[in-house]
Structure formats: structure tokens, C-alpha cells
N, C-alpha and C positions, 0 to 999 in steps of 0.2 A: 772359597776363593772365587772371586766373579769375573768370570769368563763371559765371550759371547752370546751363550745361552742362558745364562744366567739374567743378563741385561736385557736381553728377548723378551725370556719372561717376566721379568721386573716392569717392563714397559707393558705387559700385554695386562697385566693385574693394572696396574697405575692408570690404564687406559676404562677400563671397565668400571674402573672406581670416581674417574671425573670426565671423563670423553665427554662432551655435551651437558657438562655443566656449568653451571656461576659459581666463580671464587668468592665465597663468604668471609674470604680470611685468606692472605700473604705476607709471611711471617719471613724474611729469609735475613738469617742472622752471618753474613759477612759484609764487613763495615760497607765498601764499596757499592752493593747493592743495596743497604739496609734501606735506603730512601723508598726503594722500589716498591710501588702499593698496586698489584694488579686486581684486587677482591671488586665484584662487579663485570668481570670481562668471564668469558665462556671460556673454558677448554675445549679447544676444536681438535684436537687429537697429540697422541702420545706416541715416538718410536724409536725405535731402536738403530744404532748403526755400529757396528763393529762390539766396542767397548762404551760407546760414547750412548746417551738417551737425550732425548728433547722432549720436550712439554711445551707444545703453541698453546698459547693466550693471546689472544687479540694480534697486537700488533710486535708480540714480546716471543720469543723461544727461551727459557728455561734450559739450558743446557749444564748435563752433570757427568761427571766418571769416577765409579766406584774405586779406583783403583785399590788396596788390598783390602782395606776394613768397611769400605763404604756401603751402605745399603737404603734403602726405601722402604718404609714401612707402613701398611692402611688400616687403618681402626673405620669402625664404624660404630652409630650409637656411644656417640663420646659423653662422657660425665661434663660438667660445665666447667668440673675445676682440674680436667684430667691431666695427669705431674708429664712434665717434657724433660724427657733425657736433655742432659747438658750437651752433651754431645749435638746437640740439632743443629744444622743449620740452616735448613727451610721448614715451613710451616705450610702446608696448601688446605684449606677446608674449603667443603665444596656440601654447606645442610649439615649434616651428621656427620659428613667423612672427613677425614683428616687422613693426608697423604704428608708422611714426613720423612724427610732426607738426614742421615744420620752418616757424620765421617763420612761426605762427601769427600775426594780429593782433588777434584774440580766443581765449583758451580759460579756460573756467568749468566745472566741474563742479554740475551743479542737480540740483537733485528732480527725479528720471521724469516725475512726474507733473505738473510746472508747469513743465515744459520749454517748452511752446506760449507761454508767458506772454513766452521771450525774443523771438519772432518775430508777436506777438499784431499789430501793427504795418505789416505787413505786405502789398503788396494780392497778388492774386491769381498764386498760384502758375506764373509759364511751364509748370513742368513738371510738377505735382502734380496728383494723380490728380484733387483737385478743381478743377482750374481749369474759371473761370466769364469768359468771353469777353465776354458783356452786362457784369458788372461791372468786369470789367477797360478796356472801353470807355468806362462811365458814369466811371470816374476819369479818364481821359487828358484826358476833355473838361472836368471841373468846370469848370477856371481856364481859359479862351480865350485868354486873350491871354497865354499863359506858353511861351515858346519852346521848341518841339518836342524840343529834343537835353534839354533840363531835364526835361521831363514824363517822356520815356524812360528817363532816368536815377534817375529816384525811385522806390525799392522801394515804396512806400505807394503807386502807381500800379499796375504791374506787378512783379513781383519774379524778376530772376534778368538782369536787362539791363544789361550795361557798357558800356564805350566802344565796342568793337569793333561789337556787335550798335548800338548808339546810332546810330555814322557809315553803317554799313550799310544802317540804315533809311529813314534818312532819304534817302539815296539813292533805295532803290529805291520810294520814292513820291514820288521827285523834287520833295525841299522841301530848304531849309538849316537848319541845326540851327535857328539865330537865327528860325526862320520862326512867329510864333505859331499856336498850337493849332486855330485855329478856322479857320484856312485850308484848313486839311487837308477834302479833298473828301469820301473815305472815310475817317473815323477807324476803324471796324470792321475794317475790310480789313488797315490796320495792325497790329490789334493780331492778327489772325487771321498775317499773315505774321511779327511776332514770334515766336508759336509755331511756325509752320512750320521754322522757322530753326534755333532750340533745339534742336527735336526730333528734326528730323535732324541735329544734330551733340552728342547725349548722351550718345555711347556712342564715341567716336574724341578722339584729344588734339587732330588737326588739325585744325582750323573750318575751314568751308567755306561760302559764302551766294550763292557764283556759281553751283553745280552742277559747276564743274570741280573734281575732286579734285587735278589734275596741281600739282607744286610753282610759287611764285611767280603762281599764275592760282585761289586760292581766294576773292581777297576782293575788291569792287567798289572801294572807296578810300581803305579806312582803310592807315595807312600806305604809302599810293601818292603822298605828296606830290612835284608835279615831275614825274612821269608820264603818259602820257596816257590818260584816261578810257577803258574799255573801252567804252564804247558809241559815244560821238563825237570822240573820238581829242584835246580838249582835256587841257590838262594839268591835274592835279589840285590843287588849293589846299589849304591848310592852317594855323592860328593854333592859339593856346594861350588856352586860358582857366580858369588856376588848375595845378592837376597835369596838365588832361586838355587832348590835342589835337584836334581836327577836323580835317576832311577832308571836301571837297566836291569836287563837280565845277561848275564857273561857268558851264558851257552847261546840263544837266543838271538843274541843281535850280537852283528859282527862290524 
């Protein structure tokens, strides 16, 4: 599921694979853009902001968001006749590399330079060189009485936090998602282990928020439904509400 770190590191590969090169080939298969021929123009760089990714080309940004199925993929040393999932809907080669976007849930090609206008929106970068921890604070708390898993879940809070980090958190400062805002004893603390969280997992595909790297022992509850809590051995609960599920522990968070 692509989370803010996930996008991180999708841009930091995607970066390394064309950052300062010529598009040999753009391929971008949604009708509206289809015209769009950028091959011939340099990749001047690749980044990340919340959920959202951009790709400058020349005078063009590329901007995409994986939302649930979407992802990026880079081959190198391609075959001349090598098969494209149907699924594609960009093509970027850059010599041998081929960076391709797959079940994209957005992709828009904008002006360079009013790229920022799609993410203006926004709040405070998890991962971005600007993140602002007081501001990112002062938003959690506006609304008090608006349930904690919502507040985390809203880019215009904090930006770059899914389901996974959502259930996680609320864990580890032992509240239910359902638990309003203003309960919360340390909000700062929160939003400080958010980034902690992120940050340590921006650069690996496999998330981790226990500290165990070992397989099946990375995460404190999200999809541990039936389970028992790693901390006090109850079992872990779980309901749906809309697409997204929860996960608690009933001893644990109150």
C-alpha cells in the first residue's frame, strides 16, 4: 500500500535511473496527454511530496499519485521488443532504461513552474526537507474532537500518512483510532514519532515500526487481526470503515 515513504523511495530509484538524462522515448498512454512527446528534453530531477511525485522535463512536470494499486517500475538493458503490461500508462526511456508507470491514479503533465499549485494543499511534508513539526502539530489539534485515525489520515494535516502508519500510530500512543483529538496527552510526541516512522523506512520496500526487521514481526497491528497483541498477548481487533480497515489492540489503546 503506498504510503509517503513508499513515494520517497519510488522517486529516489526513479531519480537515479533518469536524473540527467535525455528522454529517448515518452510514451504516456491517457487520451488527454497522449499528444505529449517530451523524448529529446533532460530529466532535471525527480521528487517526492507527501503522496504526490513529479518528474521535471524541460519545461513540463510529470506529476503522478499511486493511490491504492499504482506503482513505478525501472528495467534496464531492455530487449528491443520488451511486452508492456496493459496496465501502463506512461512509458519514460532514457538509452537502456525504461521507467514505467503502472495503475497510475493520477497522471497530468503541468507547467514546471506551477507544479507546487497541484500539492499547494497540503500540510507539512513527513519527509520534506521542509517539514515544520510546530505546524504540523498546530493542524492535528485545530478540530478536538475529530477522531484521531481521521486527523492522521488527512494530507492537509500532515502529508505522506496511510492506513498502515494511521493503525500504527495510534497504537503506539495507545489511543483508538475512534478516540477524539484532544485526548491525546502529547500531541507533539505524535506527530514527532510520525516522522520517526517515515524516515526510517524511506529508503527499504519493507516497512517496519516495531524495530524488528525479521519477516511477519514488522508491524505492531495493522493486519494482525485475530492475533495476539505484541505487547500483552490479547488478540487484536479489527472493523471496516468505507475502503479502509482498523486494527486495535482492546487492552492497549483506550
Amino acid at each position: 500500500m503506498p504510503e509517503g515513504d513508499t513515494v520517497f523511495h519510488t522517486a529516489t530509484v526513479l531519480a537515479t535511473a533518469l536524473a540527467g538524462k535525455t528522454l529517448t522515448r515518452c510514451d504516456i498512454r491517457v487520451p488527454r496527454y497522449a499528444g505529449v512527446d517530451l523524448s529529446g528534453q533532460r530529466v532535471d530531477e525527480v521528487l517526492s511530496r507527501g503522496k504526490h511525485l513529479f518528474i521535471r522535463v524541460g519545461s513540463a512536470s510529470i506529476h503522478s499519485h499511486l493511490k491504492m494499486e499504482g506503482s513505478w517500475r525501472v528495467d534496464r538493458r531492455l530487449a528491443r521488443h520488451s511486452p508492456v503490461d496493459h496496465r501502463v500508462r506512461i512509458i519514460l526511456e532514457a538509452g537502456p532504461v525504461r521507467a514505467t508507470g503502472i495503475d497510475l491514479g493520477v497522471l497530468e503533465v503541468l507547467d514546471r513552474h506551477h507544479d507546487g499549485d497541484a500539492v499547494a494543499h497540503l500540510g507539512p511534508d513527513l519527509l520534506g526537507a521542509d517539514w515544520d513539526p510546530a505546524a504540523a502539530t498546530e493542524r492535528l489539534v485545530s478540530d478536538p474532537q475529530r477522531p484521531l485515525a481521521s486527523a492522521l489520515l488527512d494530507q492537509t494535516v500532515m502529508a505522506g500518512i496511510g492506513n498502515v502508519y494511521c493503525n500504527e500510530l495510534c497504537f503506539i500512543v495507545g489511543r483508538l483510532p475512534t478516540t477524539p483529538v484532544v485526548e491525546l496527552n502529547d500531541p507533539g510526541r505524535l506527530v514527532s514519532r510520525a516522522r520517526e516512522m517515515l524516515w526510517a523506512n524511506r529508503l527499504r520496500w519493507s516497512r517496519c515500526t516495531t524495530g524488528d526487521t525479521r519477516p511477519s514481526r514488522q508491524l505492531w497491528v495493522y493486519g494482525r487481526a485475530g492475533l495476539p497483541c505484541r505487547r500483552c498477548g490479547t488478540s487484536v481487533d479489527s472493523d471496516r470503515e468505507g475502503e479502509r480497515i482498523r486494527f486495535w489492540c482492546p487492552s492497549c489503546q483506550r
